[in-house]
N, CA and C atoms as a LAMMPS dump frame, in Angstrom:
ITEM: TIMESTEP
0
ITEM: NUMBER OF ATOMS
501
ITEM: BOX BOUNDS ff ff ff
-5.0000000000000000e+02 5.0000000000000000e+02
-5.0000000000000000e+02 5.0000000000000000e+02
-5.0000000000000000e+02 5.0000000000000000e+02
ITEM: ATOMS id mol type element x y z
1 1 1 N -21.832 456.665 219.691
2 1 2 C -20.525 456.409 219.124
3 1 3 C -19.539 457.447 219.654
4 2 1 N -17.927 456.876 219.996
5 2 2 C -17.368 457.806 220.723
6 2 3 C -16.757 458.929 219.609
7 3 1 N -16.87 460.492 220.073
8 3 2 C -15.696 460.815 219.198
9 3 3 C -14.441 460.462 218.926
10 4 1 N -14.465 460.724 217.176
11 4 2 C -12.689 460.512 217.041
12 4 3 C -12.013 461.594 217.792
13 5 1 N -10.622 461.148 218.431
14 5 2 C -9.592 461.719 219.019
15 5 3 C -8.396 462.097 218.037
16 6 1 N -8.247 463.204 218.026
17 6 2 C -6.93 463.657 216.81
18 6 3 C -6.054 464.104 217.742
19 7 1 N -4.589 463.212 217.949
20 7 2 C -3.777 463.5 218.513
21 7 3 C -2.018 464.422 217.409
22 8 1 N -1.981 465.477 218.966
23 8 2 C -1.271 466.621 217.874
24 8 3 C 0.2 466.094 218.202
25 9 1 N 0.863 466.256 217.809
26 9 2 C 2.355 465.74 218.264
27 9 3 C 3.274 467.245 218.386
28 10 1 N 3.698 467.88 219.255
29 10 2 C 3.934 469.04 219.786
30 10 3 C 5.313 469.228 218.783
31 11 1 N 5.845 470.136 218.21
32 11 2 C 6.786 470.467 217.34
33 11 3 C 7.023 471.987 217.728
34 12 1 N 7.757 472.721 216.366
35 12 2 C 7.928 473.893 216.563
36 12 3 C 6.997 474.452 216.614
37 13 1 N 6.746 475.789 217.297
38 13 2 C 6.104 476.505 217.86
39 13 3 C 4.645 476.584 216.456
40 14 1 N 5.554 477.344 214.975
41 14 2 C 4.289 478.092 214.207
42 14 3 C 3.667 476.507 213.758
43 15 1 N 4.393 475.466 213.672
44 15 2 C 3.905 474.241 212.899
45 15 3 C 2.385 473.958 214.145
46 16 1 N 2.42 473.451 215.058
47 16 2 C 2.01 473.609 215.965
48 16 3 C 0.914 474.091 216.471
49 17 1 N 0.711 475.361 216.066
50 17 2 C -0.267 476.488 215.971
51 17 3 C -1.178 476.298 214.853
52 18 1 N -0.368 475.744 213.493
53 18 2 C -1.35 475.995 212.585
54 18 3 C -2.442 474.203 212.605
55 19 1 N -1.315 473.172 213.492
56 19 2 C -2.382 471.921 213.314
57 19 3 C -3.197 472.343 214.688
58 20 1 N -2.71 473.096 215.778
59 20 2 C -3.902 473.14 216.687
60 20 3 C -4.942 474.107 216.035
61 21 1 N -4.964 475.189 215.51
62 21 2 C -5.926 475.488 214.599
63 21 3 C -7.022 474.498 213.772
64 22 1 N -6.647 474.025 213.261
65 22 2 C -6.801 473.508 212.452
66 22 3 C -8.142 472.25 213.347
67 23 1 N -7.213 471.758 214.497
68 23 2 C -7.811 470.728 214.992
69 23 3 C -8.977 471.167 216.052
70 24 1 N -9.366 472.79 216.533
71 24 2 C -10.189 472.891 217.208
72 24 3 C -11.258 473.679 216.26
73 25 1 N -10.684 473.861 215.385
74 25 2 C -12.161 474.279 214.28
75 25 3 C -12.869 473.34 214.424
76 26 1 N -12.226 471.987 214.382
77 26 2 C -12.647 470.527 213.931
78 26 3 C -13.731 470.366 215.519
79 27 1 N -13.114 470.605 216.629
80 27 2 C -13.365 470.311 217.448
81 27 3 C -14.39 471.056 218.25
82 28 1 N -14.269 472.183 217.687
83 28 2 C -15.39 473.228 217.971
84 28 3 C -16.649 472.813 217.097
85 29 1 N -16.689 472.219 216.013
86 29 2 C -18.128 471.874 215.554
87 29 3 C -18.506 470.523 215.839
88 30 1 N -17.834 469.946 216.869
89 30 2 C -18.35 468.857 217.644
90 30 3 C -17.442 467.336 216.719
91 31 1 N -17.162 467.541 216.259
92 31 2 C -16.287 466.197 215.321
93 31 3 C -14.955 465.569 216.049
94 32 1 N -14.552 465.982 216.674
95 32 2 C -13.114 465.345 217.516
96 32 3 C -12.927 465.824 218.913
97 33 1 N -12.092 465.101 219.948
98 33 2 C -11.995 465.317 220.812
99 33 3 C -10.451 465.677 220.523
100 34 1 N -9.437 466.71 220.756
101 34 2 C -8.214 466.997 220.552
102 34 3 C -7.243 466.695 221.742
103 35 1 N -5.824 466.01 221.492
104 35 2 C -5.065 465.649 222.3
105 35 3 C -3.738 466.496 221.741
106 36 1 N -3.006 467.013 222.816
107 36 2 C -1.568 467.427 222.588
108 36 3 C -0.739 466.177 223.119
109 37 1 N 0.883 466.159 222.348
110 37 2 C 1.334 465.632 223.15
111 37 3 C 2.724 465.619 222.963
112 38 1 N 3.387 465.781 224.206
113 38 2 C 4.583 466.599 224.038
114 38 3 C 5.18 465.743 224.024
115 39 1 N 6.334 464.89 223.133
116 39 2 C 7.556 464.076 223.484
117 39 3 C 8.195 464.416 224.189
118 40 1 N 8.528 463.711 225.118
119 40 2 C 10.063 463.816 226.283
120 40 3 C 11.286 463.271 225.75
121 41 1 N 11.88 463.519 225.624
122 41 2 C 12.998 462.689 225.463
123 41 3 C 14.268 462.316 226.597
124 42 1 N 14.529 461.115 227.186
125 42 2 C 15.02 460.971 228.055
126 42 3 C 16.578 460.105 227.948
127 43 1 N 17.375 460.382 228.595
128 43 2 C 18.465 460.444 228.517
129 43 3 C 19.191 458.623 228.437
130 44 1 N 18.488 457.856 229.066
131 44 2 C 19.021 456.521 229.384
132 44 3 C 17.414 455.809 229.694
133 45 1 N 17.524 454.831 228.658
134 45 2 C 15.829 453.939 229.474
135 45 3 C 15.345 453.783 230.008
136 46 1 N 16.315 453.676 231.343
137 46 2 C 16.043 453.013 232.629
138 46 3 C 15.434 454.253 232.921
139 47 1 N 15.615 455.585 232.787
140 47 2 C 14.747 456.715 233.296
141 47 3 C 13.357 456.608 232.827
142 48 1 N 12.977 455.519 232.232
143 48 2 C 11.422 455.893 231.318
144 48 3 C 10.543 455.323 232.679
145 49 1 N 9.645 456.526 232.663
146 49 2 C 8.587 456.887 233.122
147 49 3 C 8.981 457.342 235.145
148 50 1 N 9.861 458.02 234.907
149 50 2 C 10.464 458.314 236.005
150 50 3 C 10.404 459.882 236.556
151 51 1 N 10.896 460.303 237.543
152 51 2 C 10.915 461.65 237.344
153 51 3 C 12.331 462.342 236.591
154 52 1 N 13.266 461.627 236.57
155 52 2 C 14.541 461.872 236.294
156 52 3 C 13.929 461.645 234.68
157 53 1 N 13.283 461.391 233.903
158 53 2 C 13.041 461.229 232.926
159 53 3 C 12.899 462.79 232.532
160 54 1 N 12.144 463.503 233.08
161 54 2 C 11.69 464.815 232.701
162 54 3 C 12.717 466.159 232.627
163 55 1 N 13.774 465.463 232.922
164 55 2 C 15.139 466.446 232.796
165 55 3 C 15.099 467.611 231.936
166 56 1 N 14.39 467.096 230.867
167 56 2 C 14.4 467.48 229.532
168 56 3 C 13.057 468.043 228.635
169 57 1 N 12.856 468.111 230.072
170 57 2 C 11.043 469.173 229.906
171 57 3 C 11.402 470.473 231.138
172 58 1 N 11.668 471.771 230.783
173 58 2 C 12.069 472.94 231.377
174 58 3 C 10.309 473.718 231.02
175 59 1 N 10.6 474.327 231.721
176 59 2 C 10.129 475.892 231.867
177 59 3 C 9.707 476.379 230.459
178 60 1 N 10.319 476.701 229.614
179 60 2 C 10.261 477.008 228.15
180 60 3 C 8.549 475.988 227.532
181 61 1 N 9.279 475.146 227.958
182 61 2 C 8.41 474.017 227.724
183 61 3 C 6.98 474.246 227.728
184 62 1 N 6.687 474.133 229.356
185 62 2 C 5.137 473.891 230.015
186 62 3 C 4.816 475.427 229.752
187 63 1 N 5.688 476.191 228.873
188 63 2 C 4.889 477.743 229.186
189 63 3 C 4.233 477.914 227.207
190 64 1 N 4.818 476.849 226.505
191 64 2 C 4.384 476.641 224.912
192 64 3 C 3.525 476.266 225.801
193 65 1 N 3.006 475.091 226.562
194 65 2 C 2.137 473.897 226.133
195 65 3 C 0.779 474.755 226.542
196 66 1 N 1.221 475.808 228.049
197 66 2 C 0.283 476.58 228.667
198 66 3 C -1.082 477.433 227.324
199 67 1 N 0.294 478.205 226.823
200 67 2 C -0.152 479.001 225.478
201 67 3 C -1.162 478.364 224.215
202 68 1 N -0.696 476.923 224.39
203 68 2 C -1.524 476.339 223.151
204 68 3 C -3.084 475.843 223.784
205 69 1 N -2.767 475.901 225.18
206 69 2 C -3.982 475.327 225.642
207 69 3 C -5.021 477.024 225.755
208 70 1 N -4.701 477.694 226.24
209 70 2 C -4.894 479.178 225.858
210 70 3 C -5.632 479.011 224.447
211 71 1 N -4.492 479.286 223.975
212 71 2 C -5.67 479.015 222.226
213 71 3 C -6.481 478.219 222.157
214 72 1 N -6.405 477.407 222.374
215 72 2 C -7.598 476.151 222.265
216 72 3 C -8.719 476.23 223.224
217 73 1 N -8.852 477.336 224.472
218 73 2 C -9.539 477.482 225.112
219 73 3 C -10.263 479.187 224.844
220 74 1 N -9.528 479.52 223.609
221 74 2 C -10.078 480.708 222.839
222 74 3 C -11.07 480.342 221.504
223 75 1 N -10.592 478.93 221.468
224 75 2 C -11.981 478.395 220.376
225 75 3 C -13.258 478.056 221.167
226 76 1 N -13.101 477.694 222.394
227 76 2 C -14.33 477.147 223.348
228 76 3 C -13.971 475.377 223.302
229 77 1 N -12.563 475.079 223.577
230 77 2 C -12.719 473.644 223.403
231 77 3 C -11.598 473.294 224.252
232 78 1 N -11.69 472.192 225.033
233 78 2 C -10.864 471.769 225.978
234 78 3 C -9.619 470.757 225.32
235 79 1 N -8.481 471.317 225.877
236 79 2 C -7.307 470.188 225.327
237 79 3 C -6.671 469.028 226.443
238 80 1 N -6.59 467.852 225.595
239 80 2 C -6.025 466.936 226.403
240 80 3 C -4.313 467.168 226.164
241 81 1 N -3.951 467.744 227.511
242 81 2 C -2.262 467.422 227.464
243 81 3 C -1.452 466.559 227.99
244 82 1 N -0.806 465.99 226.903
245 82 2 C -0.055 464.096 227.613
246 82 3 C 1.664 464.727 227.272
247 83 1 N 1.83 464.119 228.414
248 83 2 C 3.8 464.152 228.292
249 83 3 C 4.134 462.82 228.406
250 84 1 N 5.153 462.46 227.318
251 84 2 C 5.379 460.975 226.91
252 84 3 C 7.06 460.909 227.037
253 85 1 N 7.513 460.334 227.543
254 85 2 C 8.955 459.774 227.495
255 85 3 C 8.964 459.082 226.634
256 86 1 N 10.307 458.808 225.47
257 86 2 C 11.204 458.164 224.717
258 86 3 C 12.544 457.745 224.851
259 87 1 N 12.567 456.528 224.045
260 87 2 C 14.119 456.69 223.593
261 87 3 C 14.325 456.867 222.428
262 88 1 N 13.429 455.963 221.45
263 88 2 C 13.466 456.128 219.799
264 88 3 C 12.038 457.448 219.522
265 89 1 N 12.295 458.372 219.108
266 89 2 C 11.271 458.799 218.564
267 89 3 C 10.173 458.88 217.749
268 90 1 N 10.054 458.181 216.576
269 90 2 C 9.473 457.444 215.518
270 90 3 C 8.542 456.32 216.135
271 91 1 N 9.35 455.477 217.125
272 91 2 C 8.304 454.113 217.56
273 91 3 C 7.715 455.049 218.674
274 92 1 N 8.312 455.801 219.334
275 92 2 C 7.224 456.423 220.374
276 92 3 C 6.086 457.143 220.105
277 93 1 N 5.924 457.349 218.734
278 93 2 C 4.864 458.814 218.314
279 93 3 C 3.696 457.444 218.293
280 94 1 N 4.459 456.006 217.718
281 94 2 C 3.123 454.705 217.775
282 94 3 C 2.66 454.6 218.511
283 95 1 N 3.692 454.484 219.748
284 95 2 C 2.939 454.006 221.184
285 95 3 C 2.371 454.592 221.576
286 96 1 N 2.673 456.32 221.963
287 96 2 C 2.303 457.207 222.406
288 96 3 C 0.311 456.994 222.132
289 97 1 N 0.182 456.933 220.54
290 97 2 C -1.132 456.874 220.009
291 97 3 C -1.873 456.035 220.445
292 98 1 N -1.184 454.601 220.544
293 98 2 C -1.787 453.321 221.343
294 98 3 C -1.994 453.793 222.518
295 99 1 N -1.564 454.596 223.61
296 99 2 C -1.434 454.72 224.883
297 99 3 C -3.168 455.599 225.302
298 100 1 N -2.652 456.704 224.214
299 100 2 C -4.303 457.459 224.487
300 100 3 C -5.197 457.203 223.469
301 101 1 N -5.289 456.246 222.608
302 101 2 C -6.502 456.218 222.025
303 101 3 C -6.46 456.7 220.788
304 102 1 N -5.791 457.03 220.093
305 102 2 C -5.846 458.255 219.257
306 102 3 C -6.391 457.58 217.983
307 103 1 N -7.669 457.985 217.366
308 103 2 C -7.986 457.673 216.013
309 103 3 C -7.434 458.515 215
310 104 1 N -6.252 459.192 214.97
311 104 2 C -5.71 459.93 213.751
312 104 3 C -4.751 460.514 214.579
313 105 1 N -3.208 461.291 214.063
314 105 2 C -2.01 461.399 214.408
315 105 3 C -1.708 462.762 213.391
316 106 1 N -1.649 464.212 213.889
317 106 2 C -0.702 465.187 213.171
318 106 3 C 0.137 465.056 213.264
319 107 1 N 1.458 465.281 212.557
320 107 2 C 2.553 465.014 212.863
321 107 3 C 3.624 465.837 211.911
322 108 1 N 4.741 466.247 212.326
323 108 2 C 5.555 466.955 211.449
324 108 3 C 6.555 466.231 211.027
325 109 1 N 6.854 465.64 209.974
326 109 2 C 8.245 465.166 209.595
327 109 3 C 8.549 465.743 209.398
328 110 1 N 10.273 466.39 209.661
329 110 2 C 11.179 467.893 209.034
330 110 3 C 11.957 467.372 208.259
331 111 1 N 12.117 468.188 207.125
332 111 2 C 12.312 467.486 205.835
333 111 3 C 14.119 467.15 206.23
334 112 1 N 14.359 465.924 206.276
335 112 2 C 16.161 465.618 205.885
336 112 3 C 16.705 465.697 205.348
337 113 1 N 18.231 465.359 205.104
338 113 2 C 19.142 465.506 204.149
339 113 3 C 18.829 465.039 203.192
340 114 1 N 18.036 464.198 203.141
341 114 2 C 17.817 463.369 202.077
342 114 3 C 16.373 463.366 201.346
343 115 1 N 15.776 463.566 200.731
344 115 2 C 14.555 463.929 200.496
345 115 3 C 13.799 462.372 200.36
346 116 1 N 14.22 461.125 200.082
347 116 2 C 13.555 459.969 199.953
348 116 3 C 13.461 459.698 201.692
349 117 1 N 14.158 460.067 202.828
350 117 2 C 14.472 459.376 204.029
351 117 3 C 12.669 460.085 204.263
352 118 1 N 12.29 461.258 204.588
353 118 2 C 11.333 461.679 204.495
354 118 3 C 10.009 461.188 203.899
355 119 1 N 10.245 460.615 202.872
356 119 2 C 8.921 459.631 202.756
357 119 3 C 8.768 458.5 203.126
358 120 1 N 10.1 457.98 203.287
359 120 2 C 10.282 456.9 204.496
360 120 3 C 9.666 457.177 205.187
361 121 1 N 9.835 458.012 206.016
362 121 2 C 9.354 458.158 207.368
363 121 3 C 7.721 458.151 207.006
364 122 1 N 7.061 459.069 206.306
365 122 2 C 5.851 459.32 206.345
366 122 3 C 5.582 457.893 205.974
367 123 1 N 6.159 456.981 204.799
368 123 2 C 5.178 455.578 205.206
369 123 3 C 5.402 454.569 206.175
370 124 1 N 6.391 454.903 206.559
371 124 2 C 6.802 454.072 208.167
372 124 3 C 5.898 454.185 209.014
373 125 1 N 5.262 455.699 209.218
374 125 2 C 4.591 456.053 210.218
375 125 3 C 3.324 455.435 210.062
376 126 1 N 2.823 456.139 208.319
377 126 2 C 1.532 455.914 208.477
378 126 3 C 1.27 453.954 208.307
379 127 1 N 2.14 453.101 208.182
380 127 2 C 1.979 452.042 207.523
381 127 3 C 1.738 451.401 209.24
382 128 1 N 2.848 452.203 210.368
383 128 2 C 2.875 451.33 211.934
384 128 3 C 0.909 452.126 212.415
385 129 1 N 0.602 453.403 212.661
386 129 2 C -0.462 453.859 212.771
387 129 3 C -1.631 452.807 212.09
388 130 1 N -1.434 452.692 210.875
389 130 2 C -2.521 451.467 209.842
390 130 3 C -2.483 450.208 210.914
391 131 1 N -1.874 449.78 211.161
392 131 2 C -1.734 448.542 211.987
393 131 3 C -2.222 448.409 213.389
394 132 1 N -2.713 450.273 213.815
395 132 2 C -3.404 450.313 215.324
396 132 3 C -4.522 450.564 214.538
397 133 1 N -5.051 450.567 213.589
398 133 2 C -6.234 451.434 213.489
399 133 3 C -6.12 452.443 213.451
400 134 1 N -5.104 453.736 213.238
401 134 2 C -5.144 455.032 213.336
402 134 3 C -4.418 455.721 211.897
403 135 1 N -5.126 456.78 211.902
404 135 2 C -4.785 457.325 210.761
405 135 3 C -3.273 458.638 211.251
406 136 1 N -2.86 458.896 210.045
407 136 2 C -1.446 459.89 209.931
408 136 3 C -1.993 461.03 209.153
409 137 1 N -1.792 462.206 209.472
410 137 2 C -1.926 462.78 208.416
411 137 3 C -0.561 464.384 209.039
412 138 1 N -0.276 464.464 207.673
413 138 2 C 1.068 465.567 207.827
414 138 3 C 0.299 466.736 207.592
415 139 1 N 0.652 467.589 208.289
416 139 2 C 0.118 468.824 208.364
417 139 3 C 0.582 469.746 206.559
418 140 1 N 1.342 469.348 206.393
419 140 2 C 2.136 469.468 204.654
420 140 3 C 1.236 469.159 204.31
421 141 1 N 0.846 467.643 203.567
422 141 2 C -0.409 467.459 203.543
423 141 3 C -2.122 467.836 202.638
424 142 1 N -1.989 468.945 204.11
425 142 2 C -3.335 469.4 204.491
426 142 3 C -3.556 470.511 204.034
427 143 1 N -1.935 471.234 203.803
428 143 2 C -2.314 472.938 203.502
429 143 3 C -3.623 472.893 202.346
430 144 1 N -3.504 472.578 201.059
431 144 2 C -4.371 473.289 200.217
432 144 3 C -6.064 472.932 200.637
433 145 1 N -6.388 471.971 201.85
434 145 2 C -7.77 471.96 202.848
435 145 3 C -7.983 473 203.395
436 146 1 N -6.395 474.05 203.796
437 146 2 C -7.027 475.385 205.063
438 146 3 C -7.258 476.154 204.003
439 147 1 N -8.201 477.294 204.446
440 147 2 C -8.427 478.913 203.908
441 147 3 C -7.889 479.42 205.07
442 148 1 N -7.163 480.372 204.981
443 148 2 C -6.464 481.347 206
444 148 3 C -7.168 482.86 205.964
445 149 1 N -8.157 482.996 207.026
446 149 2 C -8.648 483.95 206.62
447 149 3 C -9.281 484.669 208.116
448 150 1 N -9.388 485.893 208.857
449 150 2 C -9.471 485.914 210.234
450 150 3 C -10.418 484.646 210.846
451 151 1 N -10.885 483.505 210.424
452 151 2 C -10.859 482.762 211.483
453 151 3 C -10.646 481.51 210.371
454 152 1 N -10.489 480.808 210.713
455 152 2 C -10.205 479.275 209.642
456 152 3 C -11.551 478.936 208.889
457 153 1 N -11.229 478.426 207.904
458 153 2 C -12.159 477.576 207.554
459 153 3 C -11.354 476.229 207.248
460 154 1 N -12.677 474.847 207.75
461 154 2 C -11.725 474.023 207.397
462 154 3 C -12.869 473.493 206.185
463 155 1 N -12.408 472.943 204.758
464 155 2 C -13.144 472.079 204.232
465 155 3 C -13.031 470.738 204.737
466 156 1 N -13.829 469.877 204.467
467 156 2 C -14.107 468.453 205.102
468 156 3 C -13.238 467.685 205.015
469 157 1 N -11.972 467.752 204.297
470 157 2 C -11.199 466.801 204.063
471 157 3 C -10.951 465.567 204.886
472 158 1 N -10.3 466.094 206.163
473 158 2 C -9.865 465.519 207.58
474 158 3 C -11.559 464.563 207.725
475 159 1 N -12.085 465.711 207.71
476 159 2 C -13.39 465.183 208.412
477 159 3 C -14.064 463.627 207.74
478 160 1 N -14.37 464.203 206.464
479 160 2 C -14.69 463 205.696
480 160 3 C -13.913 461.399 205.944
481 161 1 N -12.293 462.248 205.828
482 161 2 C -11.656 460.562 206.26
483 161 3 C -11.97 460.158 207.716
484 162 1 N -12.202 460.985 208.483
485 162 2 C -12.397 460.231 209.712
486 162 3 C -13.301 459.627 209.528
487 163 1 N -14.336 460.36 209.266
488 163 2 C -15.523 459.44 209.017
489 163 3 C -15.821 458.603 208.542
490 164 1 N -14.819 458.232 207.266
491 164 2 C -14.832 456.62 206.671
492 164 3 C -14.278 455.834 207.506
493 165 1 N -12.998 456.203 208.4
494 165 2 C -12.184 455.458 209.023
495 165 3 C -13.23 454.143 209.983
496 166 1 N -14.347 455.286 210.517
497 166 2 C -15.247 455.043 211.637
498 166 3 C -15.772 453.909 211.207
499 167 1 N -16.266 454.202 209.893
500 167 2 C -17.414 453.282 209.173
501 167 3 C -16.724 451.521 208.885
């Protein structure tokens, strides 16, 4: 049976850190295969999947993505890194998942002006994800699953649902 794939959706830097944590504990005791993946965002459609698309991926950029793979290669576990062009962001985090496989989706919603638009989103997401077969889960979430302590512990939470997902 193949491993589940937990794809990370690249955000601010500490958010970021704490789901790639999180996801190579997972991945270090053999339970997931881990994917990064950086949204592009591109300026006009017609640029999608172009090089003119990448305008908007600098230097700054590939030197986070370098660093996270660094960490993740300080747990003993290899990262898959995907760069995805958009225009809508929300339908791309779907496709994106459809594109590589992904049996589960970290993801950061940042909280809006509005505090209901925000759970919108989280059941938008997780309701389009339900419809590939893939699970959502917000790193918000998850906090009271981590112990923060010099190295992680994760309890099973994540784990368990994947594992029903499978079943």
């Amino acid at each position: 049976m193949k491993k589940p794939r937990l794809m990370i959706i690249v955000g601010d830097r500490a958010w970021t850190l704490a789901a790639l944590h999180l996801a190579c504990a997972m991945s270090r005791r053999g339970e997931t295969e881990v994917l990064l993946l950086k949204m592009i965002p591109v300026r006009h459609p017609a640029l999608l999947g172009t090089e003119a698309g990448f305008l908007d991926f600098g230097a700054e950029d590939a030197a986070a993505l370098e660093e996270m793979v660094a960490t993740a290669e300080d747990y003993g576990v290899s990262v898959n890194v995907h760069l995805f062009q958009y225009t809508n962001y929300w339908p791309g985090i779907v496709d994106a998942a459809a594109q590589v496989q992904a049996t589960a989706v970290i993801a950061r919603i940042p909280p809006p002006t509005f505090s209901y638009w925000q759970k919108y989103r989280r059941w938008w997401l997780r309701r389009r994800l339900a419809r590939q077969q893939q699970l959502f889960f917000a790193l918000e979430d998850l906090q009271p699953s981590l112990i923060w302590t010099p190295s992680i512990t994760l309890q099973n939470d994540i784990s368990r649902i994947l594992e029903q997902h499978r079943a």
